[in-house]
Backbone as ProteinMPNN parsed JSONL, in Angstrom:
{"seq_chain_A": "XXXXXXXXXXXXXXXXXXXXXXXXXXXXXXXXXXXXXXXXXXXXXXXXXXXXXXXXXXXXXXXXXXXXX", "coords_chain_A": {"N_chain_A": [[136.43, 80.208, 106.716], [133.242, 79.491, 105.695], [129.993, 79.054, 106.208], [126.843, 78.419, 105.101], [122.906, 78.586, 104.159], [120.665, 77.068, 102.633], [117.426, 77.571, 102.5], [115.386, 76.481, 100.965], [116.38, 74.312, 99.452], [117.263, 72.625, 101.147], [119.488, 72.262, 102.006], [122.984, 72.4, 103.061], [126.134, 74.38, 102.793], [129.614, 73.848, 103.683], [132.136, 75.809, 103.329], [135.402, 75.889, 103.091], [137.393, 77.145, 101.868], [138.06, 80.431, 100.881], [136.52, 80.51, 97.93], [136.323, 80.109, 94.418], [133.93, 78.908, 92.306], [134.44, 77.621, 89.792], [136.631, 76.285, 90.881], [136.396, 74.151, 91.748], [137.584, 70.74, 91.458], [137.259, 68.28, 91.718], [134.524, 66.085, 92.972], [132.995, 63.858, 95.564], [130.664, 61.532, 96.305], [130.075, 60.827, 99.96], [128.153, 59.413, 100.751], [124.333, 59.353, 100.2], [123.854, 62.018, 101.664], [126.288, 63.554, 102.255], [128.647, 65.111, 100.692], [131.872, 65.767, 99.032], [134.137, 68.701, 98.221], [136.846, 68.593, 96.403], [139.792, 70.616, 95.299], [142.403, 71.18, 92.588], [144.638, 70.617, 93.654], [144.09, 68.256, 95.189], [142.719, 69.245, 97.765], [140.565, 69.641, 100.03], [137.755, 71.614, 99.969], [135.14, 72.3, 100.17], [132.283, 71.135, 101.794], [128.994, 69.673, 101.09], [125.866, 69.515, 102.679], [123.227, 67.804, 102.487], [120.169, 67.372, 102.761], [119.491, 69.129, 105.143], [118.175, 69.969, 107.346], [117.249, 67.222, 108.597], [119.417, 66.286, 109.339], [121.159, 67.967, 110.888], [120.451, 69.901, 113.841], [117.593, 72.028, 114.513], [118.052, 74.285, 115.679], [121.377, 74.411, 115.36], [120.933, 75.066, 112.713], [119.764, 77.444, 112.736], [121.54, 79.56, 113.602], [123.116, 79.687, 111.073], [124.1, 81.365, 108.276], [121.69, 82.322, 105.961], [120.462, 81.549, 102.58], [118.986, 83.217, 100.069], [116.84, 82.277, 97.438]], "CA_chain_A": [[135.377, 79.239, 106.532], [131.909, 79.764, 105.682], [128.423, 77.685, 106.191], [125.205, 78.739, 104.21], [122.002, 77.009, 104.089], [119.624, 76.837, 101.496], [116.135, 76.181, 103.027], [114.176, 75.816, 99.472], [116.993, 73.054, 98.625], [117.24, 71.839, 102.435], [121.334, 71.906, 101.747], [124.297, 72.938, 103.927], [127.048, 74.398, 102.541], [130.712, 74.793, 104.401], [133.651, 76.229, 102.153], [136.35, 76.069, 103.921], [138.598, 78.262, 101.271], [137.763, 81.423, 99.691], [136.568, 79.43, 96.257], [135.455, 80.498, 93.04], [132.877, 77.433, 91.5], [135.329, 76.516, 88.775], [137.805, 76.026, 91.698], [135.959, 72.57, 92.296], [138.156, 69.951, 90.316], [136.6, 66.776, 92.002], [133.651, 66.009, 93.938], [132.933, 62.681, 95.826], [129.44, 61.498, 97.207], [130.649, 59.977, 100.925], [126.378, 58.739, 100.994], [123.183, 59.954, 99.794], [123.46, 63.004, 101.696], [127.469, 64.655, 102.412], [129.11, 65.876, 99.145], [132.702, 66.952, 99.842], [134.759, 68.941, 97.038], [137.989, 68.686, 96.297], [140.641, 71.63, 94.333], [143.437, 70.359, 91.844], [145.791, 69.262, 94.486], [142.604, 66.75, 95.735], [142.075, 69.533, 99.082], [138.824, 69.454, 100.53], [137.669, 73.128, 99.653], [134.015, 72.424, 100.48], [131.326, 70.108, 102.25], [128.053, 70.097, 101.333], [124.87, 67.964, 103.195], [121.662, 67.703, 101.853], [118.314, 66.973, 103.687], [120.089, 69.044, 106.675], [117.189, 69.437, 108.036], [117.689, 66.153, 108.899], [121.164, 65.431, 110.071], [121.694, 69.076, 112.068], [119.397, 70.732, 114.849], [116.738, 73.557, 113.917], [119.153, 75.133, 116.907], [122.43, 74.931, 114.514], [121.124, 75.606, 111.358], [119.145, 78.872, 112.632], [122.545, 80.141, 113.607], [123.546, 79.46, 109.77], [123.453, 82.393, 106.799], [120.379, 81.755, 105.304], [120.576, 81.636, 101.235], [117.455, 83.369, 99.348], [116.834, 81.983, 95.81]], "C_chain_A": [[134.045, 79.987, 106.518], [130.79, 79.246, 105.696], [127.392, 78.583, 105.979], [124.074, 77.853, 104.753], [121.225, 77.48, 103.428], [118.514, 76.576, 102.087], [115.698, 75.82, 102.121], [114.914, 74.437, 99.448], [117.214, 72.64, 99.98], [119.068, 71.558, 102.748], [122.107, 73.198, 102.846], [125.182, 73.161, 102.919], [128.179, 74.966, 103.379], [131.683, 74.637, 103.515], [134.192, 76.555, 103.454], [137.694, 76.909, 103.01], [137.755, 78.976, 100.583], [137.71, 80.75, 98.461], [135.872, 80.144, 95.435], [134.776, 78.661, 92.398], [133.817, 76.997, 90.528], [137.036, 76.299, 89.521], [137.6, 74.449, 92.076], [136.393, 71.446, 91.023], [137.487, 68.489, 90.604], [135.075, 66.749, 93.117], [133.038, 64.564, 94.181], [131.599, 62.733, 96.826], [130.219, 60.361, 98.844], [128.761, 59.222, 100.96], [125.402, 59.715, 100.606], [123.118, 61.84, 100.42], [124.985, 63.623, 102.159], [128.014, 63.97, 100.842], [130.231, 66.043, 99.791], [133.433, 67.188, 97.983], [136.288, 69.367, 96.889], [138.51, 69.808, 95.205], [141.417, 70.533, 93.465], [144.19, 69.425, 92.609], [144.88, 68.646, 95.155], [143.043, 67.684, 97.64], [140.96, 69.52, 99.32], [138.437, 70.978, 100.447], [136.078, 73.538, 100.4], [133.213, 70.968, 100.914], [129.664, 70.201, 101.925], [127.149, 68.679, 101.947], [123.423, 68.35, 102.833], [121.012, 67.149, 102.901], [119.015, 67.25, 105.336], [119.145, 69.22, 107.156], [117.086, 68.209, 109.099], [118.782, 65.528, 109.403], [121.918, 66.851, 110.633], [120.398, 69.611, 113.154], [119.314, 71.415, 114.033], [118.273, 74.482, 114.516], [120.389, 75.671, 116.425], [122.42, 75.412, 113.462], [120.29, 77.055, 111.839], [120.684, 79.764, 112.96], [123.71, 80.311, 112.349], [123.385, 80.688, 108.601], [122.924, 82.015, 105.906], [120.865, 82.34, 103.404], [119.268, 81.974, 100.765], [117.454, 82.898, 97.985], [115.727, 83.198, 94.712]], "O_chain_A": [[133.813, 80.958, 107.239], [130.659, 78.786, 104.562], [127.159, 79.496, 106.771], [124.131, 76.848, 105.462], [121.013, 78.663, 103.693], [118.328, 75.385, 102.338], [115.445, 74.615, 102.149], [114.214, 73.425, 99.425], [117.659, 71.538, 99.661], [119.617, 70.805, 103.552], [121.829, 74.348, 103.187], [125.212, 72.302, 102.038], [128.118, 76.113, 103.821], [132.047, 73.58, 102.999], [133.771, 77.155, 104.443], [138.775, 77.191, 103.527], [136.882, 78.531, 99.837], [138.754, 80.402, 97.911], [134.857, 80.764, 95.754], [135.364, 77.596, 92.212], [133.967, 75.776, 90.49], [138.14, 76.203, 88.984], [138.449, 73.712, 92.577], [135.784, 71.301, 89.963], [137.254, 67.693, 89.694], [134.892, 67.611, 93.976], [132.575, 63.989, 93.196], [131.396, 63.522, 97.749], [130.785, 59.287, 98.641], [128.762, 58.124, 101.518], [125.683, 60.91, 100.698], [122.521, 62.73, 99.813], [124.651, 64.695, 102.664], [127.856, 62.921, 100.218], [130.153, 66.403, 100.966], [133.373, 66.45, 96.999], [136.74, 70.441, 97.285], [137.774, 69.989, 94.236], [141.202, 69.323, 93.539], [144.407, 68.217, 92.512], [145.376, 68.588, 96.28], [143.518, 67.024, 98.564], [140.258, 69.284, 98.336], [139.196, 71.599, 101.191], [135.804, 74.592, 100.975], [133.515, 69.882, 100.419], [129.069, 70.949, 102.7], [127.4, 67.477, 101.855], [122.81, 69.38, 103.111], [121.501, 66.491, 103.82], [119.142, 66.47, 106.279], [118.972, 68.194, 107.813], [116.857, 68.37, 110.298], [118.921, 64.374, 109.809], [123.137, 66.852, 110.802], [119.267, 69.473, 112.69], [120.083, 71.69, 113.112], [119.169, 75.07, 113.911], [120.758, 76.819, 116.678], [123.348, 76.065, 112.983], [120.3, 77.856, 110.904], [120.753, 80.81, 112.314], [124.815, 80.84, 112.473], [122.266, 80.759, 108.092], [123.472, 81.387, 105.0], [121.49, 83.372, 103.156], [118.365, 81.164, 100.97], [118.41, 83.355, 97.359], [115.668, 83.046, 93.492]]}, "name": "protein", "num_of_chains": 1, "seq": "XXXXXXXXXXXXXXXXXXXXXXXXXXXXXXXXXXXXXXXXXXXXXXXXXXXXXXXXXXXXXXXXXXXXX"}
């Protein structure tokens, strides 16, 4: 497993499998801000949450691998 964070885009990402991007066959909004992404056989491969900022502590996301753009 792995969790990123984006600060420019305010986004979380946790992959939970070694994935290549055209490994993502489905992707379902659960609400405005969690994403999760499903493989072929409909596994959950990845989570992402937008405006984390907002829906994690400073506290958890500073312990997060920061993404530079």
């Amino acid at each position: 497993m792995q969790v990123t964070y984006d600060e420019k885009a305010d986004a979380m990402y946790i992959a939970l499998e070694n994935m290549k991007p055209k490994s993502v066959k489905q992707t379902i909004a659960l609400n405005d801000d969690i994403i999760v992404d499903f493989d072929a056989n409909k596994k959950i491969i990845g989570i992402e949450i937008l405006s984390a900022s907002k829906n994690i502590t400073k506290r958890e996301l500073g312990t997060v691998e920061k993404i530079r753009a």
